[in-house]
C-alpha positions as YAML, in Angstrom:
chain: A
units: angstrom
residues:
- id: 1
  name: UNK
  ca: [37.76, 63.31, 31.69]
- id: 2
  name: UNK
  ca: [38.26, 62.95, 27.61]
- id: 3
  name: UNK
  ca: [42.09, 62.73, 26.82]
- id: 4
  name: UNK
  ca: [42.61, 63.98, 22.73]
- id: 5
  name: UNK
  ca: [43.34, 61.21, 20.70]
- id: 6
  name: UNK
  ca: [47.06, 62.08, 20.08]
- id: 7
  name: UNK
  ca: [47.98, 61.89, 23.93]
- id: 8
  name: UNK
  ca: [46.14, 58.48, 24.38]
- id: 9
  name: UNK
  ca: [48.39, 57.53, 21.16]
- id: 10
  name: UNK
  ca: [51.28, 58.27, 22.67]
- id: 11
  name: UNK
  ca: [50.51, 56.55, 26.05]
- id: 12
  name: UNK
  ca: [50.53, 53.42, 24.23]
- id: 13
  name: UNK
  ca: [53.35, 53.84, 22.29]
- id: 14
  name: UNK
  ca: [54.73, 54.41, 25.51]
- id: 15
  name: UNK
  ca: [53.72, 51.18, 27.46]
- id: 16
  name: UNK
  ca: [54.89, 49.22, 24.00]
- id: 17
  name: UNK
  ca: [58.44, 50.98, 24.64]
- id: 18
  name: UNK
  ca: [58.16, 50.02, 28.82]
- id: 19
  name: UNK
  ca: [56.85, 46.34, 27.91]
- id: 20
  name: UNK
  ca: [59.25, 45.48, 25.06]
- id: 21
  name: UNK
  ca: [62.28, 46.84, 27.36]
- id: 22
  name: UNK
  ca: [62.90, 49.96, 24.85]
- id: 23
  name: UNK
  ca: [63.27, 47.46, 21.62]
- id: 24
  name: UNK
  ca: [61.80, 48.51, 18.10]
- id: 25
  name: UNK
  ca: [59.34, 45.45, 18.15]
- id: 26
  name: UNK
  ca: [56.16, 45.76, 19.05]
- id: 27
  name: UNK
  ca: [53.54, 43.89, 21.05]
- id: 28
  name: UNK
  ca: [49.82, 44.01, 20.32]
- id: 29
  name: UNK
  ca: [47.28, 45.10, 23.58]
- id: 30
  name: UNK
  ca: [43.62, 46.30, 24.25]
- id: 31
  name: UNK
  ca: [42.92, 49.37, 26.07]
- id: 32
  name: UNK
  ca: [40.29, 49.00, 28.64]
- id: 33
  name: UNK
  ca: [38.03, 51.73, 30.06]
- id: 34
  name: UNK
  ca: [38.94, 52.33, 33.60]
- id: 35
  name: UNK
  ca: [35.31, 51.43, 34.77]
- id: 36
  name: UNK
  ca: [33.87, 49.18, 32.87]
- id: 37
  name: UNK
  ca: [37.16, 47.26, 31.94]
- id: 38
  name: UNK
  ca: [35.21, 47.21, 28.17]
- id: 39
  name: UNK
  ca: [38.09, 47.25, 25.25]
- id: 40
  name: UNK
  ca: [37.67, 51.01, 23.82]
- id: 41
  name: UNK
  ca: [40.76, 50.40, 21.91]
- id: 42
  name: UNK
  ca: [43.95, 48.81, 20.40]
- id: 43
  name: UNK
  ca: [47.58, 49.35, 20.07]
- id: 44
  name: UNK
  ca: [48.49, 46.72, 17.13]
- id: 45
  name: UNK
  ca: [51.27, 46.88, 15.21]
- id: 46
  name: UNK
  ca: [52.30, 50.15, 16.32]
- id: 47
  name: UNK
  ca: [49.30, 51.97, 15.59]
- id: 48
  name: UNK
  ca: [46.60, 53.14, 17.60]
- id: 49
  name: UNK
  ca: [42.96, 52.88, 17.12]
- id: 50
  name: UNK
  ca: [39.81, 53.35, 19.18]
- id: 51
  name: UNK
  ca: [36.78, 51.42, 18.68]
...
């Protein structure tokens, strides 16, 4: 199932908010794919981008 890019945005912004403990900073992670555990994207920064 394809999410829209704006929802998958906003899921990391929301595991940033639940891993910095609701502070302004930000951390940088990949986002796997569930299957192949391949990076199909980064939060950095606080922006979003798919690869």
């Amino acid at each position: 199932m394809s999410m829209p890019i704006d929802a998958k945005e906003g899921f990391a912004e929301t595991v940033n908010c639940f891993l910095m403990a609701g502070s302004t900073n930000h951390i940088n992670f990949d986002i796997l794919h569930w299957q192949t555990g391949k990076v199909i994207g980064r939060y950095s920064w606080g922006s979003f981008e798919m690869k």
